[in-house]
C-alpha positions in Angstrom: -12.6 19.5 21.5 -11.9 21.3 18.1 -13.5 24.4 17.9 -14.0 24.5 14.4 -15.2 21.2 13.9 -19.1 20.8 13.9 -20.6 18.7 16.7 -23.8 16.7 16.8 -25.8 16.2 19.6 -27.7 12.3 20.6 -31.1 13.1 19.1 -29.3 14.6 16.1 -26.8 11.7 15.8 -30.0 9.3 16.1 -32.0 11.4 13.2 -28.8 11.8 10.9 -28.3 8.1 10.9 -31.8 7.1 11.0 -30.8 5.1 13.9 -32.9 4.5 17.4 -31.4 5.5 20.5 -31.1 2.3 21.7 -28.7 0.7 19.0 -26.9 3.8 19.1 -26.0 3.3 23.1 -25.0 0.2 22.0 -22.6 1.6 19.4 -21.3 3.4 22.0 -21.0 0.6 24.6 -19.0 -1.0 21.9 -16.4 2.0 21.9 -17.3 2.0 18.2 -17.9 5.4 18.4 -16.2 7.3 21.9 -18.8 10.6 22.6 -17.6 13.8 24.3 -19.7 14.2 27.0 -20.9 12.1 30.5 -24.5 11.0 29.0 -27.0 11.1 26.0 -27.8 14.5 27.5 -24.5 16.3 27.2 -22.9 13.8 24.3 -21.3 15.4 21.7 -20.5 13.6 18.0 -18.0 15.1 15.6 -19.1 14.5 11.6 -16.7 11.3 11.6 -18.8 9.1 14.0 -21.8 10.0 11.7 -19.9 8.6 9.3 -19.0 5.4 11.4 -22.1 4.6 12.9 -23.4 4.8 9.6 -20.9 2.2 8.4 -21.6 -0.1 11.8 -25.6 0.4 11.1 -24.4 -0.9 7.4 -22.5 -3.7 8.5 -24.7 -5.3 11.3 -27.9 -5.0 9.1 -26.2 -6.3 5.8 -23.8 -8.5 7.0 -25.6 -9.3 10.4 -22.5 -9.0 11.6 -22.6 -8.5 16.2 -21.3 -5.4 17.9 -18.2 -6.7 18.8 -17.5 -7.9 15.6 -18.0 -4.5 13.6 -16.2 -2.9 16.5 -13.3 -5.1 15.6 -13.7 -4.5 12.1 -13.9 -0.8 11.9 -11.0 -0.4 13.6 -8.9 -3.1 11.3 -10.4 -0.5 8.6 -9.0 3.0 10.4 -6.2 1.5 10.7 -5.9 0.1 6.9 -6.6 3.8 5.7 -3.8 5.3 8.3 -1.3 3.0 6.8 -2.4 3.9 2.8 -2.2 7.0 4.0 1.3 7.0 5.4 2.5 4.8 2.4 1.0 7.6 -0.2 2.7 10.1 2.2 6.3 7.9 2.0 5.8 7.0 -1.9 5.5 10.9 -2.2 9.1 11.6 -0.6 10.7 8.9 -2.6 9.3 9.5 -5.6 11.2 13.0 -5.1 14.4 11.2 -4.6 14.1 9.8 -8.4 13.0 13.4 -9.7 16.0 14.6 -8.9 
């Protein structure tokens, strides 16, 4: 666990997202979102899996899109931003090569 990152608990994941508890276990039962903690009672939610079980809540609702789906496609989209970010990162260093 990060110390300095903030942490949510169940009932305050459920009221930041506006979400009930139920479709937020099922979130979770998705592995959409992963939860330190054994159960809703001692779960623990960093500020990024507010942000992605708002994006889920988005995407099933809009795009009546299932679990499994948006499960699917949240993770195509992690890994989308990782690799912009690594070819910003590479672009950078190259771009130093031709400065020179």
């Amino acid at each position: 666990m990060d110390l300095n990152a903030q942490y949510f608990s169940f009932e305050e994941l459920c009221n930041a997202t506006q979400t009930p508890s139920q479709t937020i276990i099922e979130i979770i039962n998705y592995g959409i979102v992963e939860p330190e903690g054994s159960g809703p009672e001692t779960w623990l939610f960093n500020t990024q899996m507010i942000s992605v079980t708002k994006k889920a809540c988005r995407l099933h609702r809009d795009l009546e899109i299932d679990w499994s789906g948006i499960a699917l496609a949240i993770s195509l989209l992690e890994e989308l931003d990782q690799l912009r970010d690594e070819n910003q990162r590479l672009r950078n260093r190259l771009k130093r090569f031709f400065d020179e």
